[in-house]
C-alpha positions in Angstrom: 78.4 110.3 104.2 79.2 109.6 107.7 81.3 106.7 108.3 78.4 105.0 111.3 75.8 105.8 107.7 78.2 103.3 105.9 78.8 100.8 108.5 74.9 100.3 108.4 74.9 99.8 104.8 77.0 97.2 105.1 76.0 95.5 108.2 72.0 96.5 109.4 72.4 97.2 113.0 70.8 94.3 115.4 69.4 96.6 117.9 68.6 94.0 120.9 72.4 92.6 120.5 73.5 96.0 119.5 72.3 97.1 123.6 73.5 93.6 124.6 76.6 94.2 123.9 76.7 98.1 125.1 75.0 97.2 128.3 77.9 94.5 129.1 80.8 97.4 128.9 82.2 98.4 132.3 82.8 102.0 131.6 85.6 101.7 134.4 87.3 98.8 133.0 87.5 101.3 129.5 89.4 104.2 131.0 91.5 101.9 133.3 92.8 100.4 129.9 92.8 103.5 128.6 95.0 104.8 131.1 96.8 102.1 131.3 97.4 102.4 127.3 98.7 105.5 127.5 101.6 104.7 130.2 102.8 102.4 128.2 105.5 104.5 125.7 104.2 103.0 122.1 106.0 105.9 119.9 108.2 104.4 117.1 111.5 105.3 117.6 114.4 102.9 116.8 117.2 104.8 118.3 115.8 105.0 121.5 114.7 101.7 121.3 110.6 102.3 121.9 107.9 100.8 120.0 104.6 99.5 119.8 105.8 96.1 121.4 104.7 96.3 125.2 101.5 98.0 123.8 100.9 95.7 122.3 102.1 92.4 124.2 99.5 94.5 126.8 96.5 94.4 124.5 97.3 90.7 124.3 97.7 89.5 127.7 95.0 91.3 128.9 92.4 89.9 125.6 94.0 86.4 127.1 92.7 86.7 130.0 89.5 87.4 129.0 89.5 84.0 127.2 90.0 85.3 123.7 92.2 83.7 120.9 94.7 85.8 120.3 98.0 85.9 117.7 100.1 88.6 117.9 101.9 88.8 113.8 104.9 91.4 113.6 104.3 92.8 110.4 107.6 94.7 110.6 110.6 94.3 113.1 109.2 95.7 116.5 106.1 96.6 115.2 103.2 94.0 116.1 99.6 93.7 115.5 97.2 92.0 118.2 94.7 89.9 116.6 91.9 89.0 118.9 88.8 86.9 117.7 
């Protein structure tokens, strides 16, 4: 069973908001954050002193700006998750 098979199962897919909300996406804005994204060095590595941190104080400030709450909760030292609602 296909993960998108289960996911409908569980939630039954609202077509009109479904296109709403696919209609609304600037394909542009994606691969700029993308791109973005993947500048940004996010591999875990202590000694060198990288981690997910700018990725993900990025995801943040940009959700932010878009007027969403956000909470960023560091579920280990250096290693944050973005919560966005």
């Amino acid at each position: 069973m296909s993960v998108s098979m289960r996911v409908k199962r569980i939630m039954p897919m609202d077509t009109k908001r479904t296109q709403s909300v696919l209609t609304s996406i600037d394909p542009e804005a994606v691969i700029g954050l993308t791109a973005d994204l993947v500048k940004i060095n996010s591999v875990w590595d202590p000694g060198a002193g990288t981690g997910e941190q700018a990725a993900a104080e990025y995801v943040a400030q940009g959700a932010d700006a878009q007027g969403l709450d956000v909470e960023l909760e560091e579920v280990a030292l250096g290693r944050p998750k973005v919560i966005v609602s």
